[in-house]
FISEVEX-953533 format. One record per residue: x, y, z of N, C-alpha, C, O in turn. Coordinates in steps of 0.05 Angstrom, whole numbers, plus 5000, padded with zeros to 4 digits. Example, Ala and Ser with C-alpha at 12.3 -4.5 7.8 and 13.67 -1.06 7.14 Angstrom:
# residues 2
526448865156524649105156526449345156528549345169525749555142527349795143525850015157526850235161
# end
This chain:
# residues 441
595529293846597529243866598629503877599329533901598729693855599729873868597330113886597830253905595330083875593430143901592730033919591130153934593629793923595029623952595429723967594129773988598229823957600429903973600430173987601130234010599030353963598930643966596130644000596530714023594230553992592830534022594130404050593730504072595530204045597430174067598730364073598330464096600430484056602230684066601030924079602331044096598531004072596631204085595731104107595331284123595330904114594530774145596030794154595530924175599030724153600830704165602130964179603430974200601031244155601731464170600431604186601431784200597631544186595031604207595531504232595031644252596831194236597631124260600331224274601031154297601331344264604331474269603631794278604931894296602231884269600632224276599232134308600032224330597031954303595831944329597631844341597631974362600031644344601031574368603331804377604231774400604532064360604432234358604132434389605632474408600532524381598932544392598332524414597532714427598432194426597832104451600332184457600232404467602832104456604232204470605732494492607232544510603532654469604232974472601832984499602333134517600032874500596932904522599132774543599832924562600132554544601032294569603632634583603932704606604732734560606632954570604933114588605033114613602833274569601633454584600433504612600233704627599533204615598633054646600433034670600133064694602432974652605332854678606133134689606633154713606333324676607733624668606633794701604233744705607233894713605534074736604834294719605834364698602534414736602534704719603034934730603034974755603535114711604735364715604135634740602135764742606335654754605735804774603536094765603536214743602036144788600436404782600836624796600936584820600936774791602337104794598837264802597137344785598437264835597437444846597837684847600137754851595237954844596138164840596438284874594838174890597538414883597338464920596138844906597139044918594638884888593439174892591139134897590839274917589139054893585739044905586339024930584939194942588238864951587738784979588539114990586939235004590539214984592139484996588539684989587339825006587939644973585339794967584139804991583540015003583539544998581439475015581839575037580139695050584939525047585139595080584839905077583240015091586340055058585040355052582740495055582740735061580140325051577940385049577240285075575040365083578440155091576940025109577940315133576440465146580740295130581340605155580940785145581940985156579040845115577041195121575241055128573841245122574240945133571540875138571540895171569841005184573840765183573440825210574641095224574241175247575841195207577041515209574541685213574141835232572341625186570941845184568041715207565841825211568741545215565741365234567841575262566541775267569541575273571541645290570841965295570242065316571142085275570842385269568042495273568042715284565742385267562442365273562642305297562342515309563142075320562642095338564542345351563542455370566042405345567242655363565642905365564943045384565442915341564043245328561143115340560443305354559042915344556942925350556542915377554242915387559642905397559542865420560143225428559043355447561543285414561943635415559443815414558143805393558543975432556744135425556444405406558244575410554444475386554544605366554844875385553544875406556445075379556545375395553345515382552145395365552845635388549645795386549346115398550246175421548346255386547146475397544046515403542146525387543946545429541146605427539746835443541046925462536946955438535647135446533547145465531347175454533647125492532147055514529047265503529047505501526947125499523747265495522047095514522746875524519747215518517447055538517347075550518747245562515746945561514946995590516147255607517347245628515147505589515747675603519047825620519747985638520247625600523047665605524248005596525648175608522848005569523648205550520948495567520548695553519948465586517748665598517448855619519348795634516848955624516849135649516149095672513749065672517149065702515248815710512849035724512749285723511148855736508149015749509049145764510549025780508749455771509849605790511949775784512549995793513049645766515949885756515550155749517050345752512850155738512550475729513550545702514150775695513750365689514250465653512450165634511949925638512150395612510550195599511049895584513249805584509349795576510449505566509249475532506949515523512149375517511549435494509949195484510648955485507749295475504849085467505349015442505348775439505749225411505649145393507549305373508049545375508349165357509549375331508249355302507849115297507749445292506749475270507849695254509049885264507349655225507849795201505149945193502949845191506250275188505050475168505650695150507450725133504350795154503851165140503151335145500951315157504351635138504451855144501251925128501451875104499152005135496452155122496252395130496352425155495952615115494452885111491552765108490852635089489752815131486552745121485952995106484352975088486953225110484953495099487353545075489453685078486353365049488353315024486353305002484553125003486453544974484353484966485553654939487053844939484253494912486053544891483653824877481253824873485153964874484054224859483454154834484854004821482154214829479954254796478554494791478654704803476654414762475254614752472654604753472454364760470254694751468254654764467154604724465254464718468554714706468554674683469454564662470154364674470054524643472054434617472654624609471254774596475854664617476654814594480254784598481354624614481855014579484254914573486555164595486055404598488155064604489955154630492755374611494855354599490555604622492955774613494755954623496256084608494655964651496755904674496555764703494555734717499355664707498755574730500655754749502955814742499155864779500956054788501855924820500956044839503355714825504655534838506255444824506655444800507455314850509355084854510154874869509854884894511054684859510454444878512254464905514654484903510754454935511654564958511654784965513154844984510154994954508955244961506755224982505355024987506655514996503855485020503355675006504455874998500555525006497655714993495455805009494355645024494756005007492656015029489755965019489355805001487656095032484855975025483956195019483956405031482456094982481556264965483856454945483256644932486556354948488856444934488356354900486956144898488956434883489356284856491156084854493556144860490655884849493355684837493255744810495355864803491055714783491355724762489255834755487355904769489555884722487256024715486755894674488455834657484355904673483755774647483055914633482456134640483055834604482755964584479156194585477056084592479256404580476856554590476056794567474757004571477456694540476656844530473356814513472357024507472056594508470156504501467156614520464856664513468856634552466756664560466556964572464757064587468757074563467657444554466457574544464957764548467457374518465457484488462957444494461457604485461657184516458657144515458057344541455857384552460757464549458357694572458857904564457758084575460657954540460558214528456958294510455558504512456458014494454257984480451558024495449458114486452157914526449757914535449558234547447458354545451558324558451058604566449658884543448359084548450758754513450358954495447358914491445759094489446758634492443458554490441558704508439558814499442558714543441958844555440259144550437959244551444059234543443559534544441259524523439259634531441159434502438559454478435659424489434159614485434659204503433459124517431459414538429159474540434459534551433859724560432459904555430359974566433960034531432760224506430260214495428660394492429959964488426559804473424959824506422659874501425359814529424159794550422660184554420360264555425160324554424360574566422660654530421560874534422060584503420660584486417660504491415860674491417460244494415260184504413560194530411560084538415660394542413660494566413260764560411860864577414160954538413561084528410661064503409461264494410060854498408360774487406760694498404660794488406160554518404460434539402960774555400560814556404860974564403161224569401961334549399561384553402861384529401461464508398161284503395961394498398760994506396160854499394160894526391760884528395360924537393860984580391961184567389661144574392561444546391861694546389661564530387461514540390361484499388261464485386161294502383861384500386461084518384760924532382461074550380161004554384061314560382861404578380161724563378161834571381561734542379861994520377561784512375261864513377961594506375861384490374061314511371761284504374661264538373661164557371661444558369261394560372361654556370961874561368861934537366562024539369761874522368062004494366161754490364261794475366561494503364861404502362961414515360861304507362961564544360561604566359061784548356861714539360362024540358762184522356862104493354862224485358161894483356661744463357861864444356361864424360161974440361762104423362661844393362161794369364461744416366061504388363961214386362661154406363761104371363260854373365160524390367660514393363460334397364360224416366660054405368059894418366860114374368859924362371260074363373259944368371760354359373860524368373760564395375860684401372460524416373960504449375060154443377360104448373259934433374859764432377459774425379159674439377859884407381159924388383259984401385659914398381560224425382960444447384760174468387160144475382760054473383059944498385459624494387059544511385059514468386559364460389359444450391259284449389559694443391959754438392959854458395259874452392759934482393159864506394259664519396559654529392459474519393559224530396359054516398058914525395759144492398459014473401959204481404259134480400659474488403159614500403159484529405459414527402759434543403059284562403659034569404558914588402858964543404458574538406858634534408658544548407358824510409858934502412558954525414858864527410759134541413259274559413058984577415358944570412358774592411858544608413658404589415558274598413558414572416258164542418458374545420658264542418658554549421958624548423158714576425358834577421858664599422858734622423058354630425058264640420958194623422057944622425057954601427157874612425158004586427857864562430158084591432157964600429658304599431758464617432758184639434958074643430958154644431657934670432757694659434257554674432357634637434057494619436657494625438157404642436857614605439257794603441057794633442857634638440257954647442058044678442357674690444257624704440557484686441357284695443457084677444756904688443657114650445857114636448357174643450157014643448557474650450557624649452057434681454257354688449357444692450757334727452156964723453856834735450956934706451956674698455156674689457056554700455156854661457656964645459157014681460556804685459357134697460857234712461157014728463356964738459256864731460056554749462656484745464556474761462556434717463456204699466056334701468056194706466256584697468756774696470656684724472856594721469356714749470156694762471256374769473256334784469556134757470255864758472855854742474555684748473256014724476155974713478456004724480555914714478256134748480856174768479356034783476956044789481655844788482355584808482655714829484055914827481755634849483255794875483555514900482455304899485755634924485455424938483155374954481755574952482155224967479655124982480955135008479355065025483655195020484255145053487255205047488355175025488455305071490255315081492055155079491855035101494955015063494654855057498754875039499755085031499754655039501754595016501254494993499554314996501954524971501854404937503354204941505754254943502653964942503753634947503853494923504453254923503453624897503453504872501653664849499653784854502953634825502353824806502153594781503853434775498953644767498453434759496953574730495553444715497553854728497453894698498754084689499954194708499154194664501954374648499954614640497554594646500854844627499154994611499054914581500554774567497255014579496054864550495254604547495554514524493954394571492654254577489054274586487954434602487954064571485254204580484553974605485553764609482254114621481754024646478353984639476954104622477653764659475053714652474653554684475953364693472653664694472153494725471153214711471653004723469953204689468952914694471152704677471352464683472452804660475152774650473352634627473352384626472252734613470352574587471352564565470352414549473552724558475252834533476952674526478152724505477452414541479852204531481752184546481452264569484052074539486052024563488052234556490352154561487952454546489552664548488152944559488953174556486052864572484953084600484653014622483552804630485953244641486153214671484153204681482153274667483853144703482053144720482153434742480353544754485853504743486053694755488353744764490153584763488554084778491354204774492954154789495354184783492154094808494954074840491953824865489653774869495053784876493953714903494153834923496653834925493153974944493554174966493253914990491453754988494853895007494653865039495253985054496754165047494553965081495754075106497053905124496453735141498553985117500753865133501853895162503653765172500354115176499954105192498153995223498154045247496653805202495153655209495353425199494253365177496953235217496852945201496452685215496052735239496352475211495752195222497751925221499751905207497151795233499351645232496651345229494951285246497251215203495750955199497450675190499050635173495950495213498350355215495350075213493150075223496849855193495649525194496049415212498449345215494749385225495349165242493248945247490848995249494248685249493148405238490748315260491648225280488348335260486148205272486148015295484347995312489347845291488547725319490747845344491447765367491348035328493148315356491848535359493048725369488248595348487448785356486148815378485049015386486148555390485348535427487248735438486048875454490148815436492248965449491549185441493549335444489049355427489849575418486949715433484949565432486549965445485550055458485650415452487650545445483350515457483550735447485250955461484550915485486751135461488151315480490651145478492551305478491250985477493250825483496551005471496551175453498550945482500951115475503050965449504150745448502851155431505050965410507251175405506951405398509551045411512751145392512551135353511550955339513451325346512651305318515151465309516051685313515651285296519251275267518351325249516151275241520851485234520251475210522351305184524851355182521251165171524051065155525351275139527551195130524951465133525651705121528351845143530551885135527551885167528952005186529051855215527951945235530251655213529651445241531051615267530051595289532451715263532651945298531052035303531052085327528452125288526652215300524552105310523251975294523752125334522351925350519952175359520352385370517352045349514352205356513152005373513251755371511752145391509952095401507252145401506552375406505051915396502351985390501351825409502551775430498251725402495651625415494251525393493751645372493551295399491251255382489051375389488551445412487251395369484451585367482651385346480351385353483151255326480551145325481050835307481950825284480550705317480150325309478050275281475650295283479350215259476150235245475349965253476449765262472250065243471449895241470349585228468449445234471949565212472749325193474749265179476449425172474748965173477048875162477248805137475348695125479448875125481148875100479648515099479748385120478748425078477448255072480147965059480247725064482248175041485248075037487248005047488947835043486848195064489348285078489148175113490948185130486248055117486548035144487848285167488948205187487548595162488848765174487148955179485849045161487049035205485149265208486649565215488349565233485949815202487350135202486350205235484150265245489350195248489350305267490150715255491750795239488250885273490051125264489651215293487851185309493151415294493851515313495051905309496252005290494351985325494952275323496952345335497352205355499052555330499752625347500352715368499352945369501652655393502152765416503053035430504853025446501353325421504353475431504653635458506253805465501853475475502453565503504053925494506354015492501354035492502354365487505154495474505854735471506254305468509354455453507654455422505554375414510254585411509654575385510954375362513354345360509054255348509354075328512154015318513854185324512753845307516253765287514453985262512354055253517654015260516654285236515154005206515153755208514454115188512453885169514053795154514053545150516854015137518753805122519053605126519053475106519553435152520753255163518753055162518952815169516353225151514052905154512252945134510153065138512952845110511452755078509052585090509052415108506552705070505452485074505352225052505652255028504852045062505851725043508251705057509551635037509951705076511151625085511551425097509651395112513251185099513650985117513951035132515451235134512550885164512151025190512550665209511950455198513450665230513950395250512950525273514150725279510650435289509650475309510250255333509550025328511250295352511250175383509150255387508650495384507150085396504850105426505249935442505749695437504950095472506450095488503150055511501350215505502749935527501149855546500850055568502950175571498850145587499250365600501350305624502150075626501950435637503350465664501050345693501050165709499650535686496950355703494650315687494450385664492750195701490350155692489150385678489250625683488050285662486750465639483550455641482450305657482250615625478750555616478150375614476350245624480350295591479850125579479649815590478249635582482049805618482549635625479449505636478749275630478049655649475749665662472649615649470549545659473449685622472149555602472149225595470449065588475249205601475048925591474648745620474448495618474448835641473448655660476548645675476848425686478448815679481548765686482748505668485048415671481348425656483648245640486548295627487748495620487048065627490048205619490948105595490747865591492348315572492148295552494848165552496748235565494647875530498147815522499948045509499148205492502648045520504748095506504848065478502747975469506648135461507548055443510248085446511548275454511047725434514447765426515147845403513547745388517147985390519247995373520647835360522547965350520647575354522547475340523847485310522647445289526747555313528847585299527247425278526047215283527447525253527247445227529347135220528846905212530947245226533847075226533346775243534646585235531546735263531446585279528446335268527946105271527646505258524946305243526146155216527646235198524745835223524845715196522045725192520345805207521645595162519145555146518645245141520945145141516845055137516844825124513644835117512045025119513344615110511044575097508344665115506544825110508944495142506844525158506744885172504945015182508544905168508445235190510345325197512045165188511945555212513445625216514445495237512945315246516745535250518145385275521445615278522545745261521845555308525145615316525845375330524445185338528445405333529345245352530545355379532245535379529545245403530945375427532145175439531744935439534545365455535545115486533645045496531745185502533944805500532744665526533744445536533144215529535544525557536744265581540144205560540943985554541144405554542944385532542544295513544544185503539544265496539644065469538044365453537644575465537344315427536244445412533444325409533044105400531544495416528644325409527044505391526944755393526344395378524144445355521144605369519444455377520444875371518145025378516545025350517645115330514544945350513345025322511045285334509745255355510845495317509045735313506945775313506545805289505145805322502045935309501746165309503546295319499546295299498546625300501146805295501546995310503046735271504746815271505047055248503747005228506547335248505847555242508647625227510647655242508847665199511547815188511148065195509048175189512948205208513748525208515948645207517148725228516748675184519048795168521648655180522748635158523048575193524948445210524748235229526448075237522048265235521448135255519348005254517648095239518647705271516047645264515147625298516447605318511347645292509947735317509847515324510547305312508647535349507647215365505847335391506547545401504347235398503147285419504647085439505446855435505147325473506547175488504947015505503647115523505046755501502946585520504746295529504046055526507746425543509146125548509946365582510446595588509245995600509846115626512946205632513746285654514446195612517946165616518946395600517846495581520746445607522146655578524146365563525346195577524046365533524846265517527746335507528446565502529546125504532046125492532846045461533945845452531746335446530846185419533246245407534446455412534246065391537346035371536946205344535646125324538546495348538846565330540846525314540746715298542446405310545546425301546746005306545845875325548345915288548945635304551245625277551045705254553745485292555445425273554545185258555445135236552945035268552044725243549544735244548344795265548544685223545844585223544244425249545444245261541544525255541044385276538944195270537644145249538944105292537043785290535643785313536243915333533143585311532343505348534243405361536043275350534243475396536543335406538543425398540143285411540243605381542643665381544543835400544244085400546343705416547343805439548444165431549844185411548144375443549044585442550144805463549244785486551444935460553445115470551945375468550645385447551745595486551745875485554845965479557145905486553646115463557346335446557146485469554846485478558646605481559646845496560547105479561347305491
# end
């Protein structure tokens, strides 16, 4: 009975929880719900982003409506030239070179041996047949001391056996006699006559060993004299290329601590001017032709030469063929030589004639292109090739390059545009095709 009761009473409180329960859901339903709290910062974001966006769309069209300011350098078509008739020349080409001494030639020894003075200095004038140095020579005294003492002996044994050779003449000639008479027998004129001939072999062996000898001695004195270096020409010491107490060897066989030789001599009063210049600008170059010639050493000084000879082939590397040019001195006298080393960096202008030339007449009057100059500064590079940009009609246009030439500042071009060109050296923005532009004043 009383677990009756006790399960009732547990039902009874299961139904009191759930109705409980339902009542708290019937609340929850009737109940409105709770207001919600919008944030207002993402929207303020947005209109923020929205006026840079039309600020900076605003600012592009202005600036792309503005023209970029520019500097530029009018070339071409003969703008930058002399015109036909004026009477001064027209500058054809520039190119890069060097100062050459052709008559430059390094002193040596005709022998091996060790340098035991040298009597120069570097930038001395030497004349022709002067000593520069002199080598060790005592070795080859002793062998003309030896050969002369041989000599004199030689001598001595010589005037002996021609002292003997008359003496045998005599007996030859008594035996010769005493044999007509039937005096001696024919084995004593034999004896006569053979000891004869042996004084005469005799004296023939020591007037040979004399000639010996004296061609020794002339040798010894050669050699003597090969030991003093002397100069071969007229000439400056341009470099000093061994010490005393160094040995010298023309073929230099002794290792890498023997010279080949003592000094370099040039003349410097005789020099050339050789200049690269690239294969497809050696149509502009003509022989006689007039070149201005700088020096990077001393750029106020301005020479004038000629070319004189075109080689005849090309640098296989280098694509460049050696123009050389001589000096000009129309009867004055030369720039003193200090002023012009050779190995020097040298910048040549050639310059087209005033009138018709030989040469012109050679080529049939054709007329050779110009070359322009363009500013280093003014060329770009890309993959395909070089390019500038010029005005044209106030915009910036894209020229792309061919046959195009680096020379130290500047790059070459052959002039073959009917216009003179407005090429942009200088631009405050980057340029583009089509980008509207301004000349700077």
């Amino acid at each position: 009975m009383n677990q009756a009761h006790s399960h009732k009473s547990a039902t009874s409180v299961e139904q009191t929880d759930a109705e409980q329960l339902i009542q708290r859901l019937h609340q929850f339903e009737q109940s409105p719900p709770p207001a919600t709290t919008i944030s207002k910062r993402p929207l303020w974001l947005g209109v923020v982003a929205v006026l840079l966006a039309a600020a900076g769309w605003a600012w592009h069209v202005s600036q792309a409506a503005a023209p970029v300011l520019v500097q530029v350098t009018m070339l071409g078509g003969q703008a930058n030239q002399a015109q036909p008739g004026s009477g001064g020349p027209q500058v054809q080409l520039e190119a890069s070179g060097y100062v050459v001494a052709p008559d430059s030639a390094t002193v040596s020894s005709n022998l091996t041996g060790r340098v035991s003075a040298i009597n120069v200095e570097l930038g001395d004038r030497v004349k022709a047949g002067q000593p520069v140095a002199t080598l060790d020579d005592r070795q080859a005294r002793i062998e003309l001391n030896i050969n002369q003492m041989s000599l004199q002996s030689e001598r001595i044994m010589l005037a002996l056996q021609q002292r003997d050779l008359q003496l045998a003449k005599s007996v030859a000639e008594r035996a010769e006699r005493l044999k007509a008479n039937q005096t001696i027998s024919s084995e004593q004129y034999d004896q006569a006559i053979s000891s004869l001939l042996a004084r005469q072999l005799a004296v023939q062996q020591v007037e040979q060993t004399i000639n010996l000898l004296q061609n020794k001695i002339a040798l010894n004195q050669k050699m003597l004299e090969d030991l003093v270096i002397r100069a071969p020409f007229d000439g400056t010491v341009t470099a000093l290329t061994a010490n005393v107490g160094e040995i010298i060897s023309p073929a230099s066989a002794g290792g890498t601590y023997t010279r080949t030789g003592i000094c370099t001599i040039a003349d410097l009063q005789n020099i050339e001017y050789h200049f690269d210049v690239n294969e497809r600008f050696l149509p502009q170059i003509s022989l006689g032709q007039p070149v201005d010639v700088r020096l990077v050493s001393n750029p106020a000084l301005q020479l004038r030469a000629k070319v004189r000879q075109i080689a005849p082939t090309t640098d296989a590397q280098t694509g460049t063929v050696v123009v050389i040019a001589v000096p000009e001195t129309n009867g004055t006298p030369m720039q003193p030589a200090v002023s012009i080393n050779p190995g020097s960096t040298a910048s040549g202008t050639f310059f087209s004639p005033a009138n018709a030339t030989e040469a012109d007449h050679q080529t049939g009057g054709a007329v050779k292109p110009a070359t322009l100059l363009i500013p280093a500064a003014a060329v770009r590079q890309e993959p395909s090739g070089h390019y500038v940009f010029v005005v044209a009609q106030g915009q910036a246009k894209k020229l792309q390059l061919s046959h195009v030439q680096r020379q130290q500042e500047h790059y070459l071009l052959p002039d073959t545009f009917s216009s003179p060109l407005a090429v942009i050296t200088w631009s405050a923005a980057p340029l583009t095709e089509g980008l509207p532009v301004q000349r700077k004043e």
